[in-house]
N, C-alpha and C positions, 0 to 999 in steps of 0.2 A: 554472624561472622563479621568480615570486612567495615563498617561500619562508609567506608569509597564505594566508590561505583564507577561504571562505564563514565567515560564523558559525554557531555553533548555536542553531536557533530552539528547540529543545524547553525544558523547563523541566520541571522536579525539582519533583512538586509538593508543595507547604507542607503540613506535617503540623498537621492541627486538633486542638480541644480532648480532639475524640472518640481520637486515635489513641493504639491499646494498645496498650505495648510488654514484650514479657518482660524482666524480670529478672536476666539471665544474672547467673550469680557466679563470673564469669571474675576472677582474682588481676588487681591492679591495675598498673601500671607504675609506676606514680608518674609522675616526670617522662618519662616515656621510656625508653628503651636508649640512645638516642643523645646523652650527658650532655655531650655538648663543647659542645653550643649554649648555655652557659653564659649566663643575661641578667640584665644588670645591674641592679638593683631602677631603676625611675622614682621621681619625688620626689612620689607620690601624696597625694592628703590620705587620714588615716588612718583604716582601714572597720572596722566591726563584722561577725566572721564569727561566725556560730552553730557550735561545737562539734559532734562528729561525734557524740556522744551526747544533743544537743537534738532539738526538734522542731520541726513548723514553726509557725509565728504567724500567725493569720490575716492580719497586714500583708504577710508573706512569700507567702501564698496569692495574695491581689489582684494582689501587685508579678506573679506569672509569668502570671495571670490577665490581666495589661495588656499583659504583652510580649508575649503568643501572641496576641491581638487587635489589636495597634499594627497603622495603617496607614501608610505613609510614602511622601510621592512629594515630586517637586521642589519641589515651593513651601516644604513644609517645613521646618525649619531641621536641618543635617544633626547640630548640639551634642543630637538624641532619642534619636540613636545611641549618644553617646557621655557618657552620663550615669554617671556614679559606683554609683551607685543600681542600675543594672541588673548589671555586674559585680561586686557584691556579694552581690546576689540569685543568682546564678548559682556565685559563688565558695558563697554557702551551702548550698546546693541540695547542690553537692558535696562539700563536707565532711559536711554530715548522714547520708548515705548510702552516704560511703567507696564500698567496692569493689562496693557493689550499686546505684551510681548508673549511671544507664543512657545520659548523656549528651546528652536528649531536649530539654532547657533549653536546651543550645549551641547544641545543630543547630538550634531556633526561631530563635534568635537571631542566627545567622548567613544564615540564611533572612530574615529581615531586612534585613540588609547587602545582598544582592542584592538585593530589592526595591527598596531606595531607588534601586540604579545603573541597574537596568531600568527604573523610571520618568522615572532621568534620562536615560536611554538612553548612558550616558557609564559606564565602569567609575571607581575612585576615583583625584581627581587626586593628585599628592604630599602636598600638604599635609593632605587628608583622608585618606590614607592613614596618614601619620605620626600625628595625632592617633588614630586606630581604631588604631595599633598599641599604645601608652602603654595603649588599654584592655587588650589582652589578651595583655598578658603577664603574665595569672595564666585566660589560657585554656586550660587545659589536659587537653587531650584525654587517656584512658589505655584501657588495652584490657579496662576493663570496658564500657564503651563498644556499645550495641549497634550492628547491623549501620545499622539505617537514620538515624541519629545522625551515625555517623561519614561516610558517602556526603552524607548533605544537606548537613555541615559541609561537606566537602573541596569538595565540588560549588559550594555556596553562594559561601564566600569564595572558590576562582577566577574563579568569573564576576564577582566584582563588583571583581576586581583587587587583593586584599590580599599577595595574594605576587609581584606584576609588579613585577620593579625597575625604580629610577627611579637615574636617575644627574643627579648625585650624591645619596648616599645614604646618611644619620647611620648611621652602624656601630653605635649600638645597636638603630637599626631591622631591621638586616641579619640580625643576633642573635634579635631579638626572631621574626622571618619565619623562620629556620632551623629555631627550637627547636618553634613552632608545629608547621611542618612536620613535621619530626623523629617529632613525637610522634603526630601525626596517621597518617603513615607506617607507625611501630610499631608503631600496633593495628591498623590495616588488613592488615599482612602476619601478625599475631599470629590477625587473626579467617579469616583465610584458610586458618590451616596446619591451623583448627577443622574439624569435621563440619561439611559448609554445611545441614542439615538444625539441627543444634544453634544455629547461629549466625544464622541466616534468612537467608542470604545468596542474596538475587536478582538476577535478569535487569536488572533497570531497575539496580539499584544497581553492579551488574559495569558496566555501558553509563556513566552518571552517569562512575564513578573514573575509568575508560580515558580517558572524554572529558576532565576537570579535569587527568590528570596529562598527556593531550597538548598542552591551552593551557600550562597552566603550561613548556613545554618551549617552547612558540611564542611564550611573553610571555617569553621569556630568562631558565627559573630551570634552572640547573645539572643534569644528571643526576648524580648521587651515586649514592655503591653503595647507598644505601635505597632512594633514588627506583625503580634500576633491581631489585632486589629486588620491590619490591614490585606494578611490572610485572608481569614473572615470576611472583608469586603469586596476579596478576588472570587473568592470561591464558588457564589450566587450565581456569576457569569459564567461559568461551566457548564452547570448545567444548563440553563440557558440557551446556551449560542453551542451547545453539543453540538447539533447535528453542521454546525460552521468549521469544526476543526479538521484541519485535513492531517496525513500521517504523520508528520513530522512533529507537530503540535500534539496530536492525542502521547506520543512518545515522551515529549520531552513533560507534557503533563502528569501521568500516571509516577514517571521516575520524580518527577519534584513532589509529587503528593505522598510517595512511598518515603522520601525523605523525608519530608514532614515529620510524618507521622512515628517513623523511627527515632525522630531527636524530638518530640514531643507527645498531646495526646490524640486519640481517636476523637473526633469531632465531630459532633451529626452532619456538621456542612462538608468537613470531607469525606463522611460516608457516603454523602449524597453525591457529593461529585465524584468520588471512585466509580461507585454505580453508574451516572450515568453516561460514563466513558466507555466500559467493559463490552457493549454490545458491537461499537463505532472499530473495536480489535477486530473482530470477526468479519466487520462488512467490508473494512478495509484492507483485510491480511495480505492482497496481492501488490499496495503500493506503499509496504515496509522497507527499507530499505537494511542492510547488515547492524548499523550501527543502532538503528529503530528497535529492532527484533531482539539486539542484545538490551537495550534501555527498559523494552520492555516486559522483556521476560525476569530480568530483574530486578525492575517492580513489581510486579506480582508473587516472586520469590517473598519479595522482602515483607509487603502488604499480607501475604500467608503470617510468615514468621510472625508479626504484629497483631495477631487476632483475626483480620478480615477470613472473613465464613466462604467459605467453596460452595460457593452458588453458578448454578448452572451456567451463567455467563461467565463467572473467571473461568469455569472447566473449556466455556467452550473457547476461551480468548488464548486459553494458554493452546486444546489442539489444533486452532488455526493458526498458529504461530510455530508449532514446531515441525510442520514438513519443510519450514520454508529455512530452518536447522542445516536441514542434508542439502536442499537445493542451496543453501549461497555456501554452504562450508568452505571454498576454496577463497574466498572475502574475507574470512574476521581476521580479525590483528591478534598479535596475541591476548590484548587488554579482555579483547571481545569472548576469545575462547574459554580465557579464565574465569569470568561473568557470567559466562550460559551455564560452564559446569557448573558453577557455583548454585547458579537458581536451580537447576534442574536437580539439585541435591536437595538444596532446602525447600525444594515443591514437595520429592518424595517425603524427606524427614516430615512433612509439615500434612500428609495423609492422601498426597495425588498419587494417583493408581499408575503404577509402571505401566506404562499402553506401549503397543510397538513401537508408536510414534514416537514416544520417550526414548526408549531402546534403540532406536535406531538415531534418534539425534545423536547420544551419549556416544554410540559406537560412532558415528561420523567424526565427531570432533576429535577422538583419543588420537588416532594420527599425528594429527597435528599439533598434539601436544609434544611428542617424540622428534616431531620436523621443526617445532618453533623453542626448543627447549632453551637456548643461548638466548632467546631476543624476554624473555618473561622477568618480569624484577621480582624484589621480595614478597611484596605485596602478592603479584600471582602466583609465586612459588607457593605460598604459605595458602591460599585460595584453591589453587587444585589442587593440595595433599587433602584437604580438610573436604572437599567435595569427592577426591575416589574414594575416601575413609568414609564417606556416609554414606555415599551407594553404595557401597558394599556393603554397609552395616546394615541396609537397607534392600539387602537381597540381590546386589546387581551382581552378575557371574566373573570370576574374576578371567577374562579369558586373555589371549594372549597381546593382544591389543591394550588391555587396562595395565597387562604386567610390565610392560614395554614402557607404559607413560607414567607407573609407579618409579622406575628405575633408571628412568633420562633426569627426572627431577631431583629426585635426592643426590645427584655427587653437587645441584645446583644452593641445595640447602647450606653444605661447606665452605661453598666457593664465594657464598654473599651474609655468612653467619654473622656480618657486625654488622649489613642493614637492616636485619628485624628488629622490629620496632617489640615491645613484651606483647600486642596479642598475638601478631605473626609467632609467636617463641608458643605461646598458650598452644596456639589452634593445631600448629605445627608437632606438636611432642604429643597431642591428644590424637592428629590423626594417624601418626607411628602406632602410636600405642592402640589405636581402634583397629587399624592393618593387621599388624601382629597379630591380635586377638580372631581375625578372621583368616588367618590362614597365612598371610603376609610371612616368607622366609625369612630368620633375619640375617640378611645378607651383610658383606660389607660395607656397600655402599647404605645400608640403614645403620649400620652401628656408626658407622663413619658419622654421620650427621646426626645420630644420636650426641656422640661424645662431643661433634662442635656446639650444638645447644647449650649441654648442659651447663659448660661455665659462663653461656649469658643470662642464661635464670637467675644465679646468681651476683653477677651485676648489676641487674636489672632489678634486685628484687622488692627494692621500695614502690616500686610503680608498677605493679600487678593489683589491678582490682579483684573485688572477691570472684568473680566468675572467673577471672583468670588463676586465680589462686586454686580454685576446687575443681577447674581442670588440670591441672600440673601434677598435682596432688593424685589424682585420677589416672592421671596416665604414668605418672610414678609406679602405681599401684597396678597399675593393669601389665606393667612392660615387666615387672620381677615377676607376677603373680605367671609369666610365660616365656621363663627361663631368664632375663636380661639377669645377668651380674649384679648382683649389688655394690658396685664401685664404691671406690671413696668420693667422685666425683656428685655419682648419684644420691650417698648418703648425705653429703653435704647441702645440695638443693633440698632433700626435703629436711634439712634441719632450718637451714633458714628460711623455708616458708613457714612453718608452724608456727613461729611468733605471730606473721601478720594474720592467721587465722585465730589467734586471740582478740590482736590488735581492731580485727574488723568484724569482731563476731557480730554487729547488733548490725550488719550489713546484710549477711546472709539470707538467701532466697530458697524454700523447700528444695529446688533442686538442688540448689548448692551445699547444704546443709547434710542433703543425701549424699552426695556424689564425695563430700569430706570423710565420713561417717565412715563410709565402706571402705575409701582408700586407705584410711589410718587401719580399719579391722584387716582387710587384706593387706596391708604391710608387715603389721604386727603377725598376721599368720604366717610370713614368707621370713620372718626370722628378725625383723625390723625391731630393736633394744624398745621398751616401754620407757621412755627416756622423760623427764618433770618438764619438760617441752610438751612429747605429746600426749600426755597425758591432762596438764593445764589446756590443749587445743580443745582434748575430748570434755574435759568438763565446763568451758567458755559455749562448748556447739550444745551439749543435752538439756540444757534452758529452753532452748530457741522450739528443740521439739513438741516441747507441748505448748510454747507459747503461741506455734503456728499448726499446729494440731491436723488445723480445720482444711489447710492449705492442700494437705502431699494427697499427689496422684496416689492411685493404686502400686505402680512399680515402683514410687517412691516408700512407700511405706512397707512393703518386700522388701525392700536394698535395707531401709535404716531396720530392721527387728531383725534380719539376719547378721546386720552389724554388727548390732550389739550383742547380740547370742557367740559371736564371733568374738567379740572382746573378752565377754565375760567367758567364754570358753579359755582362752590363752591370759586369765590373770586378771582381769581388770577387776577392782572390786565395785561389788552391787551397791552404789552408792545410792542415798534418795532421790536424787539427782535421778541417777540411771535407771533407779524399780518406776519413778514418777513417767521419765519420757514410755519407759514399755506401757506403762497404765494409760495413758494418752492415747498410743494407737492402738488398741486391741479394739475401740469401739468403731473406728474406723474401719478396720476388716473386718468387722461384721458388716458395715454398713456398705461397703461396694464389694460383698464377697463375689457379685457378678461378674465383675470387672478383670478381676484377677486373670491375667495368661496361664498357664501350665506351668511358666516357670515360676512365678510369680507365687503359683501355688506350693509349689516345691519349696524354692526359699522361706516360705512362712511356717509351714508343717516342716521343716528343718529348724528350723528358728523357734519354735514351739518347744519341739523336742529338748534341743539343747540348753535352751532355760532351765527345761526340767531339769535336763540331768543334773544342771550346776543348780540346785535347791533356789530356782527364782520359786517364789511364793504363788500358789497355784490360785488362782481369785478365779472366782464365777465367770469373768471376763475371759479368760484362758480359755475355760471349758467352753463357752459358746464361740468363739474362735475355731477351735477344731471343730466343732460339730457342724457350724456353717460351712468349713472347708472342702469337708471328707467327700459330702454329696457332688462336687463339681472336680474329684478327681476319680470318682465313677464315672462320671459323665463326658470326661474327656480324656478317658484315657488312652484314645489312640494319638494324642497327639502329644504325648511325654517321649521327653527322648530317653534314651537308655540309661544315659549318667543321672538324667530328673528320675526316675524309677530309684536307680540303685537308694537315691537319699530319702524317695519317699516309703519305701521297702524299710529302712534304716529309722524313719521318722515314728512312722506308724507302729514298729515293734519298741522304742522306745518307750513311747507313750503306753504301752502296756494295759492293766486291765482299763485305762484312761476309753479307750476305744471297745467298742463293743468285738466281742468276738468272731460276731457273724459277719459283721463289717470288714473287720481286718481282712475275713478266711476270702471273701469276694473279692476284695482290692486283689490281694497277692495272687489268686488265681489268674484273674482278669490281667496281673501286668509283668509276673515273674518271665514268662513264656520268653517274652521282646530282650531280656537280660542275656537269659541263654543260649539265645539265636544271634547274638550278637558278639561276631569275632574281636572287638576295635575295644572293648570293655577294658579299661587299668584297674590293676590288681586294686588299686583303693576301691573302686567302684564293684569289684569283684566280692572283698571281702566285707564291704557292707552288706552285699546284697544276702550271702549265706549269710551273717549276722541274722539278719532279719526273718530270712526265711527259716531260723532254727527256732527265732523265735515265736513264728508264728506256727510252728509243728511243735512246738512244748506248751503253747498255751491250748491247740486242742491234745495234747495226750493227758494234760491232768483235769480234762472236763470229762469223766467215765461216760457219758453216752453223747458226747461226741463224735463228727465222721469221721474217722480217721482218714487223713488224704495222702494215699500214697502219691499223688501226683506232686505234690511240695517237697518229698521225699528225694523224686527221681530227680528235681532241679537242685538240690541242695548235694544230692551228688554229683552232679555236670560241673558244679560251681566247683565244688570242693577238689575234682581232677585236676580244674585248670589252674588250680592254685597246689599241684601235689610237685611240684618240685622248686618251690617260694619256701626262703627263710628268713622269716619277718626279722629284725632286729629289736623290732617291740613288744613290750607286756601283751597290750591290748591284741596287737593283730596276730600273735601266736597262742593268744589265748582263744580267739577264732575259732584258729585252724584245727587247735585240741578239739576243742569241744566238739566240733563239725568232723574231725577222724571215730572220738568217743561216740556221738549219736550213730553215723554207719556202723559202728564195730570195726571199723580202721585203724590200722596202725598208726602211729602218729607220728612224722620224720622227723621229731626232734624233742627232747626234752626241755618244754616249757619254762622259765623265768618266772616265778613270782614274787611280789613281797609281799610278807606279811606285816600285819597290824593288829593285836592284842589291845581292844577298847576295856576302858574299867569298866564298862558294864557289863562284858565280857568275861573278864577276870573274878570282878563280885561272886557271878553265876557260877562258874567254876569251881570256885575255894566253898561256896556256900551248899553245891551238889554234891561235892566229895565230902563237905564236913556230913552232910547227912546221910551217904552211901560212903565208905571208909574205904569198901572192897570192890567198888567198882573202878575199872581201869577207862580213865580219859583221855584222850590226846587234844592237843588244840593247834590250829591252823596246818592240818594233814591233807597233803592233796592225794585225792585218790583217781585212779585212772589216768594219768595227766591233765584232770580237771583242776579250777581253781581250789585253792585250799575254803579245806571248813572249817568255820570256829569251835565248835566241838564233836570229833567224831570217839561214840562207843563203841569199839572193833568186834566187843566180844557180841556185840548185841546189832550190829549192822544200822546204828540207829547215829544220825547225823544233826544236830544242835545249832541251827542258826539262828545269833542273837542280831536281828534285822533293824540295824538305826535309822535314822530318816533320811539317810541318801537309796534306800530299799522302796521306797513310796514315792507316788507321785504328787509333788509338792508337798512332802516330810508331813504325810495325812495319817500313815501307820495307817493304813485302809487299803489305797487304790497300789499293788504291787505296780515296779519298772519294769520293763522286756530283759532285764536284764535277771535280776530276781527270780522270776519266772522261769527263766533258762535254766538256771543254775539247780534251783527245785528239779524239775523234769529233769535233767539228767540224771543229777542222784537218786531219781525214783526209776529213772530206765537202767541204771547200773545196780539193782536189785537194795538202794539202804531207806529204810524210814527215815523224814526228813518231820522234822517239830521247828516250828517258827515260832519266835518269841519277839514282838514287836519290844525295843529297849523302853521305849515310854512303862513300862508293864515289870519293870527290873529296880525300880527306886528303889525297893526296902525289902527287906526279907519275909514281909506281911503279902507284897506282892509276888516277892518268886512262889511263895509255899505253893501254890495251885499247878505249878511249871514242875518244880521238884516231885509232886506228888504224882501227877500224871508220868512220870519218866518212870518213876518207882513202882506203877501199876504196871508199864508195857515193860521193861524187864525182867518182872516177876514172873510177867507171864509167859518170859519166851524160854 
C-alpha cells in the first residue's frame, strides 16, 4: 500500500546551556572521505573567521550565548535563520579549536532549523530550503565531532526537510545537500567503528540516526554505498544496547527499520536487529504512547508485507499492542486511524489470525472513521478504502459500523479526485472493485466516485507502474464482471492502459502477470471488443509465463490456465505462444496439487475441460493434471460452494470417458445433493448442473451391467422443474433443456433452434451409401424428439449414423469420447434408434468406408 507512514512524534531533545560534552581528540576529516561532493563556493558577502590559534571575544561568547537561547516559531521572519552572522560564528567556533571542536554549535543550530518547521508544522518549502542551503555550505560536520552533536545534527535537519528533494532542483543545491550528507555520514560511520564506551554512543542517538536516515530514504534521498554503510554500522548497536531503549525509541526504531527494508533489502543485521527489539513490544506494551502503537503496528504491518516470518514474538508484540487499540481510541488523529486500519488489514492479508483482539480493535476504530471523515486527506481516504476492501476480502463481517465508514468516505473520494496521486487512483478503484465483489451495493455515492476516478486514470496514465497497471486492469475487470456499465469513460481507461502493458511487459511480477491475464479474459467475456491493442497486451504477457514458470503461487496458476481457457473459449487463437505458456504450468499443478483451495480446484478442472472442448491438444501432462486433481475434490468436498459444484458437475462430464466411470458416479453422488438444496442457484449454474448430471446418467446407462442410479435421476428432475418456465435465447442452453425434458419423457416448452452443418466426410459417406444401397431412404441432419439433429438418420430402419470428427474426442484422439458425445448416443438409444459411430479419421477413401457400408447392409437386412 501507502508506501508514507505515521510520523514520528518523539523529538530529540535540545541540548541546554548546562550540557557537558567531552572533548574527544579524534583526527579530523576535514571535508570528508567522500570528496566528489565537490560545491561550488556561493557569491557570499565576505566573513571574518577568527584563526585557529585565536580566541574567543566576548562578542563571540554572546553571538552563541544568543543562538543557544533563540526562540523561533511562525510568526517569525524565517531571514533569523539565515543570518550571515550566525554561520560565521559557528565557522569560528570551528576553526578555533580544529580537531578538538566538538561540533556542539551545529547541532544547536540545526536544533533550530527544526524548531522553526515544528512550530510551522510544515518541514522547509523549496525556496526556504534553497536559501538555508547558500548558508551551509561551510557547514561542515567532521569526525571529531562528538556523539550527541552529530545525532541532533542528522536528526535535526531531516525532520525539518533540508535534504528532501524538490524537483526541480539548482544543481548546486544538489551539491551542496550531497556533501553535507557525505560528511555527516563519514563521521557517524567513523564514530561507530569507535569503542561506544569512548564515543558515548547511546540508545536514544542509535534510535534518532535509524529513524532520520529512514525519512530521508522516504523523502527520496538515494541510498548510496555510504548511506548503506553507515546503516550497517548503526545496526550492531541495536542489538546491543536493546535492553537501553525505552518506548519511544523501540517505536521510532522498528518504523525506521520497516522503512528500510521496504525501500531496500532484507539484511542479516536488520534481521537481527528486528528480532532483537520484538520481545522489548511486549515487556514494554503499558508505556506506548498513541502515536507509538500506531508506528508500531505499522511496522510490523509493513515487515509482514516484506517477508519477515510470524514468529512467536511478532505474534505476541502485535497482541500486546492491540488491546491498548480500544483503550486509547478516543487519542488517534485521523493520520493515526488510517495507519492502524491500514496494518491491521495487511497483518490479516499477510496470514495473522483474526483474534477478538483484532476484531475488537477494527470495530473500535470504524466510528471514527464516520466522526473524523472531513479531517482525512487523499492519502487516508485512499488507505481506508484499501484496508475495509481487505478485511473484508479477508473475512471481516460487513456489519453496520463498517457500512457507515464505507459510505462517509466515498462522497470524500469526489470532493479531493485531483489530489490522488496514480497509486491512491490504483488502490482506490481496486478496493471499489474488491467491495463490490463482496457484497458492497453499488450505490450512488460508489458510482459517484467511480466516475470521478476514472478520467484521472486517464491523465495520469504515463505514470502508473506495472503494479499499478495490473491493478486497474483488475478492478476494471472485476466492477463489469458485477454488473458496472461498460461506459465509454470506462472503455477508454482500459484502452489506454493496454499499451503500457506492452510497454512494461519485461517489468511484470507472477502476480502481476496473473492478475492482467484474467482481467483482459474476464473483460473479453463481459463483451470487451478483441481489439490489436489487447490482443498485442495478451501476446507481450504469454512469454513472461513460462519464462517465470517456476515463480506463480498455486492461486496464481488457477487464475492464469482459467484465463487462458477463458480466452481461448471466446476467440483467441491457440497460438504457440499460448499452447507453450498452458505446457509450462500443467507440471506445476501437479507438483503443489496439495496446495490448491476448492476453488482453486474448480477453476483448473474448469480450465481443463474447456481446453478440451476447444481441441487444445491432450498431452500426457493434461491427463496427470486431472488425475492428481480429482482425488482432492473427494476429499474436500464439503467445502465447495454451490456455484464450485455446478462447474465441477459441468467439468468432469465434459471430460467424459477422460474420467473413470466409477469416479465420476462418486463425485456426483457425493456433491449433486448441495445443488438441489440450494435455493440462491442462477439458471447458468442450474443448467450446468443438469448438463452434467444427464451426462453422468448416460454414461452409466450404456455401461449394460452398470448400477443404474435412480437417485441422479430424481436430482436431474428438481433441476429440470426449476428451469420448467426458462426460455433460453440460446442453441446451447435450450438444447439442455430438450434433452433434460427428452431423458424424463417431458414435454419440452419450446421448439428448439438448431443449426446445421453438412462436413464432406459426411457428405462422401452419404453419396457413397446410397451409391451402394439405391433403395434405401436417408435423411441427414434430422432432429428427432426435440434432440440435436443427426447426421444420418435410416427412418425406415430406426438406425442413426454418426460421422464423429475430432471435436467428438477428447483431445481429437478418435478414442476417448466427450460428455457430450456420450449424451447424445444414450438418448437416441433411450428413444428406442440404433446409433453406429464412425470416427471420420476411418472415412478417407472408399477402401475405408467398405467395412461401415457393409455392416449397415448386414443390420438392415436383417431387420
Amino acid at each position: 500500500m501507502d508506501r508514507r507512514s505515521a510520523g514520528i512524534s518523539g523529538k530529540y531533545t535540545r541540548s541546554g546551556n548546562n550540557y557537558n560534552q567531552a572533548n574527544n581528540h579524534a583526527p579530523s576529516s576535514g571535508r570528508g572521505r567522500y570528496r566528489h561532493a565537490t560545491v561550488r563556493p556561493w557569491d557570499n558577502p565576505p566573513r571574518t573567521a577568527l584563526g585557529r590559534n585565536g580566541f574567543y571575544h566576548s562578542s563571540g561568547t554572546r553571538s552563541s550565548q544568543h543562538l543557544q537561547g533563540r526562540s523561533v516559531n511562525p510568526a517569525q521572519d524565517f531571514n533569523a535563520l539565515i543570518k550571515q552572522k550566525i554561520m560565521d560564528d559557528l565557522v569560528s567556533k570551528s576553526d578555533h579549536f580544529g580537531h578538538r571542536y566538538d561540533g556542539r554549535n551545529h547541532g544547536q543550530y540545526a536544533s533550530l532549523i527544526k524548531k522553526y518547521t515544528s512550530a510551522a508544522k510544515k518541514p522547509l518549502n523549496r525556496a526556504e530550503q534553497s536559501q538555508l542551503i547558500r548558508m551551509l555550505q561551510n557547514f561542515t560536520p567532521t569526525r571529531s565531532w562528538n556523539w550527541r552533536s552529530l545525532t541532533t545534527t542528522l536528526h535535526s535537519l531531516t525532520s525539518a526537510g533540508v535534504f528532501t528533494p524538490h524537483y526541480p532542483m539548482d544543481e548546486r543545491v544538489k551539491l551542496t545537500q550531497a556533501h553535507l550528507l557525505s560528511t555527516l555520514l563519514d563521521a557517524i560511520i567513523f564514530n561507530c567503528s569507535q569503542k561506544p564506551q569512548a564515543r558515548n554512543i547511546d540508545a536514544r542517538g542509535i534510535a534518532n540516526l535509524l529513524w532520520a536516515m529512514a525519512k530521508l530514504v522516504d523523502n527520496g534521498q538515494k541510498q548510496t554505498p555510504e548511506f548503506n554503510e553507515a546503516v550497517v554500522a548503526l545496526l550492531p548497536h541495536v542489538s546491543a544496547m536493546k535492553d537501553q531503549f525505552k518506548a519511544q525509541g523501540i517505536a521510532n526504531l522498528l518504523w525506521a527499520m520497516a522503512k528500510l527494508v521496504d525501500n531496500g533489502e532484507w539484511t542479516p543485521e536488520l534481521k537481527e536487529a528486528v528480532a532483537a527489539l520484538f520481545p522489548h513490544v511486549n515487556a514494554q506494551k503499558d508505556q506506548f504512547n498513541t502515536q507509538n502503537i500506531v508506528n508500531l503496528l505499522w511496522a510490523i504491518a509493513k515487515l509482514s508485507d516484506n517477508g519477515q516470518k510470524r514468529t512467536p514474538e511478532l505474534n505476541e508484540a502485535v497482541a500486546a499492542l492491540l488491546p491498548h487499540v480500544n483503550v486509547q481510541k478516543d487519542n488517534f488523529k485521523p493520520q493515526g486511524i488510517a495507519n492502524l486500519l491500514w496494518a491491521m488489514a495487511k497483518l490479516v492479508d499477510n496470514g495473522q489470525e483474526r483474534t477478538p483482539g483484532l476484531n475488537e480493535a477494527v470495530a473500535a476504530l470504524l466510528p471514527y472513521v464516520n466522526a473524523q471523515k472531513d479531517q482525512f486527506n487523499a492519502q487516508h481516504i485512499a488507505n481506508l478504502l484499501w484496508a475495509l476492501a481487505k478485511l473484508v476480502d479477508n473475512g471481516q463481517e460487513r456489519t453496520p459500523g463498517f457500512n457507515e465508514a464505507v459510505a462517509a468516505l466515498l462522497p470524500n473520494v469526489n470532493a479531493q479526485k485531483d489530489q490522488f496521486i496514480p497509486q491512491h487512483i490504483a488502490n482506490l478503484l481496486w478496493a471499489m472493485a474488491k467491495l463490490v465483489d463482496n457484497g458492497q451495493e453499488q450505490t450512488p455515492g460508489l458510482n459517484d466516485a467511480l466516475v470521478a476516478l476514472l478520467p484521472r486514470v486517464n491523465a495520469q496514465k504515463t505514470q502508473f507502474h506495472v503494479q499499478f497497471i495490473a491493478n486497474l486492469l483488475w478492478a476494471m475487470a472485476k466492477l463489469v464482471d458485477n454488473g458496472q456499465e461498460r461506459t465509454p469513460a470506462l472503455n477508454e481507461v482500459v484502452a489506454k492502459l493496454l499499451p503500457h502493458v506492452v510497454a512494461q511487459k519485461a517489468n511484470f511480477k507472477p502476480q502481476e502477470i496473473t492478475k492482467l491475464l484474467w482481467a483482459m479474459a474476464k473483460l473479453v467475456d463481459n463483451g470487451q471488443e478483441r481489439t490489436p491493442k489487447l490482443n498485442e497486451a495478451m501476446a507481450a504477457l504469454l512469454p513472461h509465463v513460462n519464462a517465470q514458470r517456476a515463480t506463480f503461487k498455486p492461486q496464481e496458476i488457477a487464475n492464469m490456465l482459467w484465463a487462458m481457457a477463458k480466452l481461448v473459449d471466446n476467440g483467441l487463437e491457440q497460438t504457440p505462444a499460448l499452447n507453450k505458456a498452458v505446457a509450462s504450468l500443467l507440471p506445476h499443478v501437479n507438483a503443489q496439487k496439495d496446495q490448491f483451495i476448492p476453488q482453486h480446484i474448480v477453476n483448473l478442472l474448469w480450465a481443463m475441460a474447456k481446453l478440451v472442448d476447444n481441441r487444445q491438444e491432450w498431452t500426457p501432462e493434461f491427463k496427470a493434471v486431472v488425475a492428481a486433481l480429482l482425488p482432492h475434490v473427494s476429499a474436500r468436498k464439503a467445502n465447495f460452494t454451490p456455484q464450485g459444484i455446478a462447474n465441477l458437475l459441468w467439468a468432469m462430464a465434459k471430460l467424459g470417458e477422460l474420467v473413470e466411470l466409477n469416479v465420476v458416479t462418486s463425485i456426483f453422488k457425493s456433491l449433486v445433493h448441495k445443488i438441489s438444496e440450494n435455493p440462491q442457484l442462477s439458471q447458468q449454474d442450474i443448467l450446468m448442473s443438469l448438463w452434467g448430471v444427464m451426462v453422468c446418467c448416460a454414461r452409466l446407462y450404456l455401461v449394460s451391467n452398470a448400477n443404474k442410479n435412480n437417485v441422479l435421476e430424481k436430482h436431474m428432475d428438481d433441476l429440470l422443474t426449476r428451469l420448467e418456465n426458462t426460455f433460453p435465447d440460446n442453441e446451447e442452453d435450450q438444447t439442455t433443456i430438450a434433452m433434460a425434458a427428452s431423458w424424463l419423457g417431458r414435454a419440452c416448452p419450446f421448439n428448439p433452434h438448431y443449426q446445421t452443418i453438412v462436413s464432406k466426410r459426411q457428405s462422401d459417406f452419404r453419396n457413397q451409401l446410397q451409391s451402394c444401397m439405391p433403395s434405401l431412404k436417408i435423411e441427414e441432419e434430422k432432429s428427432l424428439n426435440s434432440l440435436p439433429p443427426v447426421d444420418l438418420l435410416l427412418p425406415d430402419h430406426n438406425m442413426v449414423i454418426e460421422v464423429q470428427g475430432p471435436s467428438h474426442y477428447v483431445g481429437g484422439d478418435f478414442k476417448t469420447r466427450k460428455g457430450s458425445t456420450l449424451l447424445k448416443i444414450a438418448l437416441l438409444q433411450k428413444s428406442g434408434f440404433e446409433v453406429i459411430e464412425i470416427p471420420v479419421n476411418l472415412l478417407w477413401n472408399q477402401d475405408l468406408m467398405k467395412p461401415f457400408i457393409d455392416q449397415i447392409k448386414k443390420r438392415t437386412n436383417s431387420q
